[in-house]
NUMAR-586768 format. One record per residue (C-alpha): residue number from 1; residue in one letter; z, y, x. Coordinates in pm, 1 decimal. Last residue first. Example, Ala and Ser with C-alpha at 12.3 -4.5 7.8 and 13.67 -1.06 7.14 Angstrom:
<nodes>
<2 "S" <714.0 -106.0 1367.0>>
<1 "A" <780.0 -450.0 1230.0>>
</nodes>
This chain:
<nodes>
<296 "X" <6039.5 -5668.4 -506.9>>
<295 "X" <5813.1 -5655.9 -190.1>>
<294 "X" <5897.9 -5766.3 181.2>>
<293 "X" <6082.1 -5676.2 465.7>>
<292 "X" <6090.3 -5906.5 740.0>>
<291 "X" <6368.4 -6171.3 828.7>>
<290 "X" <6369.6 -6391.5 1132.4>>
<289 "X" <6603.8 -6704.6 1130.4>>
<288 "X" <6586.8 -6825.7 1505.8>>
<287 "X" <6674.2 -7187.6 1562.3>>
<286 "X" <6825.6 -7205.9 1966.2>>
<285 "X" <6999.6 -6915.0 1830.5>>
<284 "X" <7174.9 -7164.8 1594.7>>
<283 "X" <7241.7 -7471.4 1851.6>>
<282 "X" <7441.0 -7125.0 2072.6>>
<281 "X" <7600.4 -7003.0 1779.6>>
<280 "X" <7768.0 -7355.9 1697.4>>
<279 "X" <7877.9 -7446.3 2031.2>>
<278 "X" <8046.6 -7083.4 2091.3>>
<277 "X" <8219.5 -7133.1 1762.3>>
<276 "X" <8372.4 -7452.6 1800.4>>
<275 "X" <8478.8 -7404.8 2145.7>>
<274 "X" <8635.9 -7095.2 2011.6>>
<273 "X" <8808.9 -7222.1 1743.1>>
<272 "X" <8949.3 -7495.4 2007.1>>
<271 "X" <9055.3 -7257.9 2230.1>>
<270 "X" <9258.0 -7097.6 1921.6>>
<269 "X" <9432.9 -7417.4 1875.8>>
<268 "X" <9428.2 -7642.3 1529.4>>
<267 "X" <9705.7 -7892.8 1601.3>>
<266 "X" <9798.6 -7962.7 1227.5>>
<265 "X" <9834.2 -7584.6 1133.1>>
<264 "X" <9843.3 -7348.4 1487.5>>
<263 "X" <9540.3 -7128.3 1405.4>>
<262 "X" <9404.5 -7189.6 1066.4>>
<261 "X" <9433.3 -6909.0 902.1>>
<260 "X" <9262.9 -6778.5 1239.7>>
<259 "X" <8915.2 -6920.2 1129.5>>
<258 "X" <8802.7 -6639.2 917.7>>
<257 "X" <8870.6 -6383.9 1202.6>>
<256 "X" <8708.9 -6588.5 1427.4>>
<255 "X" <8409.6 -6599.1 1266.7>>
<254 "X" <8369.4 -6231.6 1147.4>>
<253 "X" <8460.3 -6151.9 1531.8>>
<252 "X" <8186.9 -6441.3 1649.3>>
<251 "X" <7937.6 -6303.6 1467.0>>
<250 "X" <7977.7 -5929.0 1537.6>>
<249 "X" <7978.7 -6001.3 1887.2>>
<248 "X" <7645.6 -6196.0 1826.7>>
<247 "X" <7459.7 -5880.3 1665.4>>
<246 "X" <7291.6 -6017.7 1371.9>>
<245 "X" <6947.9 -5978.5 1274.4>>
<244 "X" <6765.4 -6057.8 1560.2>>
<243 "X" <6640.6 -6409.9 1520.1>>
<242 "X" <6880.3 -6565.5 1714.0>>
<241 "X" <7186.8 -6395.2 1590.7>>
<240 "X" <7036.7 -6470.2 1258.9>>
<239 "X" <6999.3 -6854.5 1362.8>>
<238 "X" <7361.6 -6804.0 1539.0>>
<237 "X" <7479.2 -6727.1 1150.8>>
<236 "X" <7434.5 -7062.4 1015.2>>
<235 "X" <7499.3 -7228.7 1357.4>>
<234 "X" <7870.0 -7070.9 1351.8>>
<233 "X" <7913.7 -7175.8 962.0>>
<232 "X" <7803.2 -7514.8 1007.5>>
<231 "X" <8063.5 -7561.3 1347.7>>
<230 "X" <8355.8 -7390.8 1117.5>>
<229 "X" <8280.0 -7646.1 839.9>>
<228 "X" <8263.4 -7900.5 1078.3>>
<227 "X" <8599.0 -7854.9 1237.2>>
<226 "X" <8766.6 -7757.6 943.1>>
<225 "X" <8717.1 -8072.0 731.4>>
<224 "X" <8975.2 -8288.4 863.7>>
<223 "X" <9229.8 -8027.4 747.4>>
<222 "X" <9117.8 -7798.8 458.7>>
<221 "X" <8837.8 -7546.6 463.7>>
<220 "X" <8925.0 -7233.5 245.6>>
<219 "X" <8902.0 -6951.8 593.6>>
<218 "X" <8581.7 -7150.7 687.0>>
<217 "X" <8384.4 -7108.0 338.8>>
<216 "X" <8502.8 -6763.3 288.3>>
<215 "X" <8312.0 -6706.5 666.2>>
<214 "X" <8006.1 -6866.7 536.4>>
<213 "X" <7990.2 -6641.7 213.2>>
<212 "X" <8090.3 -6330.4 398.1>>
<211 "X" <7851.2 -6359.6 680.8>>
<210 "X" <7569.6 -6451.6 454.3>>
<209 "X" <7608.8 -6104.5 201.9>>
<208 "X" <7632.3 -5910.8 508.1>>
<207 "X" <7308.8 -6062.0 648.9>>
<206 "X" <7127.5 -5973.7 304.2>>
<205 "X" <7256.3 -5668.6 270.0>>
<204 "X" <7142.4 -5528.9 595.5>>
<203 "X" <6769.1 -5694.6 508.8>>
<202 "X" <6780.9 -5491.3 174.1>>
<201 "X" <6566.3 -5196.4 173.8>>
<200 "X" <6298.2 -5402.7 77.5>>
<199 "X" <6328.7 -5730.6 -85.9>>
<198 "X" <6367.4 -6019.7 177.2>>
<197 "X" <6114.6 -6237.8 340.3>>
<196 "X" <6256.6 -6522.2 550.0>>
<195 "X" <6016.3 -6603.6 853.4>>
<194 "X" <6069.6 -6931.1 1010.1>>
<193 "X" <6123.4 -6964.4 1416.6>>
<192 "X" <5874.2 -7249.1 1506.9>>
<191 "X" <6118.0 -7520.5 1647.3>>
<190 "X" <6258.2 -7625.6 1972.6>>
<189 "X" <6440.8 -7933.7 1946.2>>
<188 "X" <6757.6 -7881.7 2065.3>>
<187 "X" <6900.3 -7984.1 2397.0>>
<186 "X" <7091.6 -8344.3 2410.1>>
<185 "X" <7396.3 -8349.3 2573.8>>
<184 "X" <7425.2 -8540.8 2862.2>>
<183 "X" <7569.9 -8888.4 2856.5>>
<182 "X" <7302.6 -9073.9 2913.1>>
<181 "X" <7214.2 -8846.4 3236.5>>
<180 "X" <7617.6 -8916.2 3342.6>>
<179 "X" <7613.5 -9227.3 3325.0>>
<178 "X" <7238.4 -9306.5 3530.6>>
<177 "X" <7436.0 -9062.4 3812.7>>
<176 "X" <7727.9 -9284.2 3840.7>>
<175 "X" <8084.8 -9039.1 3752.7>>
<174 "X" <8230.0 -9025.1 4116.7>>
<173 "X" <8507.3 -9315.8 4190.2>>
<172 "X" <8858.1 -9294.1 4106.0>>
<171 "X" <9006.9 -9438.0 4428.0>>
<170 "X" <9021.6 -9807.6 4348.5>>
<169 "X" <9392.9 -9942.3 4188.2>>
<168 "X" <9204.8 -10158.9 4006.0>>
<167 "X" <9385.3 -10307.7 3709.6>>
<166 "X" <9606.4 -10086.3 3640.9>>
<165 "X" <9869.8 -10106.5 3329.5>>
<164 "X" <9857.8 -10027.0 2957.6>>
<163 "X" <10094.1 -10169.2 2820.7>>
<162 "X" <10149.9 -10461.8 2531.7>>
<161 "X" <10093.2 -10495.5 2189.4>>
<160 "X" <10362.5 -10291.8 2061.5>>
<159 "X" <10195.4 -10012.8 2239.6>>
<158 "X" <10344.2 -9856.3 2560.6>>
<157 "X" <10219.1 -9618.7 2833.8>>
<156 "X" <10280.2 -9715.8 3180.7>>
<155 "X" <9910.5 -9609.7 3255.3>>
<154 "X" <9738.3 -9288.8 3066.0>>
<153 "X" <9697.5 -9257.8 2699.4>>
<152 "X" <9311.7 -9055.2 2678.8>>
<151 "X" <9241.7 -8739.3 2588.6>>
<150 "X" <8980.1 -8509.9 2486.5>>
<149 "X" <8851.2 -8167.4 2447.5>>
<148 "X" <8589.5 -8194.1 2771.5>>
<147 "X" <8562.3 -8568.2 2853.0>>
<146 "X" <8653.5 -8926.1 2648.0>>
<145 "X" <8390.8 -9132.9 2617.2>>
<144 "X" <8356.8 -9428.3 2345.6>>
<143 "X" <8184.7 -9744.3 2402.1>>
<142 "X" <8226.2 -10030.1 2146.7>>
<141 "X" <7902.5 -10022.6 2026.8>>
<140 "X" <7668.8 -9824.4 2300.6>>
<139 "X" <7600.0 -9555.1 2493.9>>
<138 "X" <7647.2 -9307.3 2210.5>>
<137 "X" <7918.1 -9530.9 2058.1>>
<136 "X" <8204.9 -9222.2 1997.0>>
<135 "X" <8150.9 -8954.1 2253.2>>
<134 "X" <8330.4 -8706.1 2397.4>>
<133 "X" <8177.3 -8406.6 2534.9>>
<132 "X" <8024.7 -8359.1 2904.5>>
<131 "X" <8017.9 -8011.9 3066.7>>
<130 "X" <7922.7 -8018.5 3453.2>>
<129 "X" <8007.5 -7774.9 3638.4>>
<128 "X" <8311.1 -7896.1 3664.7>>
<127 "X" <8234.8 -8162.6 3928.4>>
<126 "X" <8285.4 -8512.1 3759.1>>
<125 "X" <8502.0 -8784.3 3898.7>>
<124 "X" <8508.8 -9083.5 3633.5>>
<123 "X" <8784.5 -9347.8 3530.1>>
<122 "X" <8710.0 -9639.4 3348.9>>
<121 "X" <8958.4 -9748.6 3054.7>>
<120 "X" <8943.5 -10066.6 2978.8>>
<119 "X" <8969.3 -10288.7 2677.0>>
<118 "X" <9233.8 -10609.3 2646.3>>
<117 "X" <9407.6 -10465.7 2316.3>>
<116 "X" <9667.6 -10345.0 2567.2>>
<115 "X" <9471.6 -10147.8 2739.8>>
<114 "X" <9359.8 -10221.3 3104.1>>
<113 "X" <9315.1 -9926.2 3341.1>>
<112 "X" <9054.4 -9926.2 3579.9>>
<111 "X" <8990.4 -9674.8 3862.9>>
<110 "X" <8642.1 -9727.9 4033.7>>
<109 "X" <8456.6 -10050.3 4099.4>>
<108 "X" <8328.4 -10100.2 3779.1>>
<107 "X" <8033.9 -9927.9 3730.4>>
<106 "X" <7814.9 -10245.5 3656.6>>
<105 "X" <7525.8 -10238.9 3922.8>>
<104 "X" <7165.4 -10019.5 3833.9>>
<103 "X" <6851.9 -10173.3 3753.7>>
<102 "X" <6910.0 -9956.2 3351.3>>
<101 "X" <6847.5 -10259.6 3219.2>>
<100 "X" <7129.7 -10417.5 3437.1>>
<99 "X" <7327.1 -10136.8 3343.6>>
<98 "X" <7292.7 -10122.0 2983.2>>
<97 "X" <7373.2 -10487.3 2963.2>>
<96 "X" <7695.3 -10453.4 3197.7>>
<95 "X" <7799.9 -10150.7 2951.7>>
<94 "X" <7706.8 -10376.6 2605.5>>
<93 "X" <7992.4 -10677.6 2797.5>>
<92 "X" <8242.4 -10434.2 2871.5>>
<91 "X" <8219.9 -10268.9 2539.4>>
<90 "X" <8263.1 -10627.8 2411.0>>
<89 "X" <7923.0 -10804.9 2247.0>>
<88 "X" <7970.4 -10938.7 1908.4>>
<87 "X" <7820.3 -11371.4 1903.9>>
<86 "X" <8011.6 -11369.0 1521.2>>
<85 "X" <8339.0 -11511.8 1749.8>>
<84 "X" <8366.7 -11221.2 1908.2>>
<83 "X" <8173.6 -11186.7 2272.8>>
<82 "X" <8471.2 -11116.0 2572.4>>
<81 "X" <8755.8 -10866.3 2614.9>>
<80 "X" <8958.8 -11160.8 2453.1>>
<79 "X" <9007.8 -10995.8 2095.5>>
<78 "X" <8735.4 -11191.6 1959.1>>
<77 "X" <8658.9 -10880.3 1722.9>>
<76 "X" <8475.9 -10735.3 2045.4>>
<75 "X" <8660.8 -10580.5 2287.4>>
<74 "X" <8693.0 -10204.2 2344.0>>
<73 "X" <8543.5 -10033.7 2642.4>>
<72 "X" <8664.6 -9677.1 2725.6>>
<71 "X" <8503.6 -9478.8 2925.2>>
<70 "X" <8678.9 -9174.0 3108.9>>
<69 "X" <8546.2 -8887.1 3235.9>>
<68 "X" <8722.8 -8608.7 3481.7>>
<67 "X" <8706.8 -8303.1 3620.2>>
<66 "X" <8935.5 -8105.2 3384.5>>
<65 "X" <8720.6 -8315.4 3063.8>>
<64 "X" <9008.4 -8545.0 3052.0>>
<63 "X" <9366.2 -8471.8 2930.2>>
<62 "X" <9648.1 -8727.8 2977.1>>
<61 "X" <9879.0 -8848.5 2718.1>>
<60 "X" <10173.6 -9041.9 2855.7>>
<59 "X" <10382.5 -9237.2 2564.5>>
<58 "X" <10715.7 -9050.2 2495.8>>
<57 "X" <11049.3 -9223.6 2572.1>>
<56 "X" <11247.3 -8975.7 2416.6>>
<55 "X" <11410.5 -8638.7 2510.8>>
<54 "X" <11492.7 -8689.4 2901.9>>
<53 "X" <11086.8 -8761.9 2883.0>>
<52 "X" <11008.9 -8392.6 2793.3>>
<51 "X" <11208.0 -8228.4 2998.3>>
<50 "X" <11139.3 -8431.4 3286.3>>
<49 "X" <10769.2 -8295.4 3200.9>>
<48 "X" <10854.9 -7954.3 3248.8>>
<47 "X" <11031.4 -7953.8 3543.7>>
<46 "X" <10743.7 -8163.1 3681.6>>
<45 "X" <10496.4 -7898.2 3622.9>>
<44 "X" <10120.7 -8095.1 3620.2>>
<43 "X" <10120.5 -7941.4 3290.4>>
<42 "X" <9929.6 -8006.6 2904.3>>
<41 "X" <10055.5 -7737.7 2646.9>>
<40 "X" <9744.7 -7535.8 2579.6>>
<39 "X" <9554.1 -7860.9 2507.5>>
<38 "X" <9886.0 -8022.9 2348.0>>
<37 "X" <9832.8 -7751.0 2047.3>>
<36 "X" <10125.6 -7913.3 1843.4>>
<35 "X" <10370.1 -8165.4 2080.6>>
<34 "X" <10383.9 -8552.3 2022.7>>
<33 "X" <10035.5 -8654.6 2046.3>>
<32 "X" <9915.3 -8935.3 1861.8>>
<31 "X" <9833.1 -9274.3 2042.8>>
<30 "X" <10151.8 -9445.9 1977.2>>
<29 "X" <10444.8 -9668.7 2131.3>>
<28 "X" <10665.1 -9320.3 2154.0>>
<27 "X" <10443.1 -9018.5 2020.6>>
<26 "X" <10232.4 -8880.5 2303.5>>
<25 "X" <10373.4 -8614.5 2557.1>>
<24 "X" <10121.1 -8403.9 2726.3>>
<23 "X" <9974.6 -8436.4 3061.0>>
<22 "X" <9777.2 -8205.3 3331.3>>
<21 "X" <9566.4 -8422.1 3587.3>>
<20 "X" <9581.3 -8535.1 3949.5>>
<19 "X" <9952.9 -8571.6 4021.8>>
<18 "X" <10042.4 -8549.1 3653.5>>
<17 "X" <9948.0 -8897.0 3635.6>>
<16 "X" <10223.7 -9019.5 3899.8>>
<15 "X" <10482.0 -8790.0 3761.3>>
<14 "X" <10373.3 -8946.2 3363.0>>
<13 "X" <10388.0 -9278.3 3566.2>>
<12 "X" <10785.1 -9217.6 3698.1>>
<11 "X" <10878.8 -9044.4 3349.5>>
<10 "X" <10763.8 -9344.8 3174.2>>
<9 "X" <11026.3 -9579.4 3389.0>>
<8 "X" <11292.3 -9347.1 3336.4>>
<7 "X" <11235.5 -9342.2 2981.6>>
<6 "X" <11201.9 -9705.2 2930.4>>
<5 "X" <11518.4 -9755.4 3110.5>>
<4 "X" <11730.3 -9526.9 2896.7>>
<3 "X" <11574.8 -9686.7 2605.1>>
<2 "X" <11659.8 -10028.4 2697.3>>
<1 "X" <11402.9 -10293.0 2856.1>>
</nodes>
C-alpha cells in the first residue's frame, strides 16, 4: 500500500473512532503520540482530523477514561496469544483464570481489537461517574488497563508487525461488575493522625518552611521524574491540610505555581498538574499531620 493510500485508509478508521471517542494523531507505525498535550488536543471534529491525516499517515490514538475502559492482554513470550514456552500464562489466558475463580464467564463478548503482537484490546462502557485509573498488572501479569489519563492505538493502526484490526465487531459491552470492583481504587488505610511538636511561636514557620522545600523540589524535577515528585509533594502538604495547618487553597496555589515550569515541556499539560495535585492532597488529608506547640 502507498502513502497516499495508507492515509486515506487511516483517515476512514480515525472517522470511524472519532464517532464514539475524541482522537489524537500517533506517530506513523508507533505508539507515541504525534501532537504535545494530546489530552487537550483529542476531537471528534472531522475537519480537524482530515487535517491531520492529509499531513502523514499518523497511527490513530484514542483516549479512554471519557466513558470507556480498555484491557489489554499481551501474550506470553510464546508470541502465539497462548502459554510461552517456560509454561507463561497470556493476559488472555491469567483473565479466563481470574474469571473462572471469580464464578463469573470470560468477558469476551464485547468489542475486541487484535494487536499486532497477537494481544487484545477489550473494550468497556463505564458511566462517568465512575473514575478508574490505568493500571499496569493489577489484575494480573500481562494485564494492563487503560481508563482516565490514558490511551490506547485504535483499529487500522499500523506497526511493522502487522495491524491492529477487529475481531469482534460486538457492541462495546458494559464494563462486568467483578472488573470493575478489582479495578477500583483502593481507599487509604486510615491511620491515627500523629502529633508533631514544634517550638513555640513557631507552628507558622514551620508550615512555611515545608511548602517551600517541597515546592523547590517540584519546580527542579526533571522529566520522568515529575510526576512523582509532584504527587510526593501534594500528599506531603495534604497531611497538613488534613491536620489543620494548611489552608488547601493555599496548597494547591504554592503547588501549582511550582509545577508551571513545567507546563507544556515533553507533554506535561496543566490538567495533568492538576490531576496530580488533587490525587495527592486528597491520600494526604486522608493522613492528618497535627502540630501543637511545644517547649524549646
Amino acid at each position: 500500500m502507498n502513502v497516499d493510500s495508507l492515509k486515506r485508509q487511516l483517515l476512514r478508521d480515525a472517522r470511524a473512532a472519532a464517532e464514539r471517542f475524541p482522537i489524537f494523531p500517533v506517530a506513523p507505525f508507533g505508539k507515541t503520540p504525534a501532537v504535545r498535550r494530546w489530552q487537550d488536543r483529542a476531537t471528534q471534529d472531522n475537519r480537524v482530523i482530515e487535517a491531520w491525516y492529509r499531513q502523514a499517515p499518523f497511527n490513530i490514538g484514542l483516549v479512554t477514561g471519557k466513558g470507556l475502559v480498555v484491557v489489554d492482554l499481551d501474550v506470553a513470550r510464546g508470541g502465539d496469544g497462548r502459554s510461552g514456552e517456560s509454561g507463561e500464562l497470556s493476559g488472555r489466558e491469567h483473565l479466563a483464570r481470574i474469571a473462572r475463580e471469580t464464578g463469573e464467564e470470560y468477558p469476551g463478548d464485547t468489542y475486541t481489537v487484535r494487536t499486532p503482537s497477537g494481544g487484545d484490546h477489550l473494550y468497556f462502557a463505564v458511566s462517568d461517574r465512575e473514575f478508574l485509573r490505568n493500571t499496569g498488572g493489577r489484575l494480573g501479569a500481562r494485564i494492563d488497563t487503560r481508563a482516565n489519563g490514558g490511551y490506547i492505538v485504535a483499529a487500522g493502526s499500523r506497526r511493522p508487525g502487522g495491524m491492529y484490526r477487529v475481531v469482534n465487531r460486538r457492541p462495546i459491552a458494559p464494563l462486568p461488575s467483578w472488573l470493575a470492583t478489582a479495578l477500583a481504587p483502593t481507599p487509604p488505610t486510615p491511620r491515627p493522625a500523629p502529633v508533631h511538636a514544634v517550638a513555640s511561636g513557631n507552628l507558622t514557620g514551620y508550615v512555611t518552611s515545608a511548602i517551600n522545600a517541597e515546592c523547590a523540589t517540584v519546580a527542579a524535577a526533571r522529566t520522568g521524574h515529575r510526576h512523582y515528585t509532584l504527587l510526593r509533594a501534594a500528599r506531603i502538604l495534604g497531611e497538613f491540610v488534613g491536620g489543620g495547618a494548611l489552608p488547601e487553597d493555599i496548597a494547591r496555589h504554592a503547588l501549582t505555581a511550582a509545577a508551571a515550569v513545567h507546563v507544556g515541556v515533553d507533554g506535561c499539560t496543566q490538567a495533568e498538574v492538576d490531576r496530580t495535585i488533587t490525587d495527592g492532597l486528597e491520600y494526604g488529608a486522608q493522613r492528618p499531620r497535627r502540630l501543637q506547640e511545644g517547649r524549646r
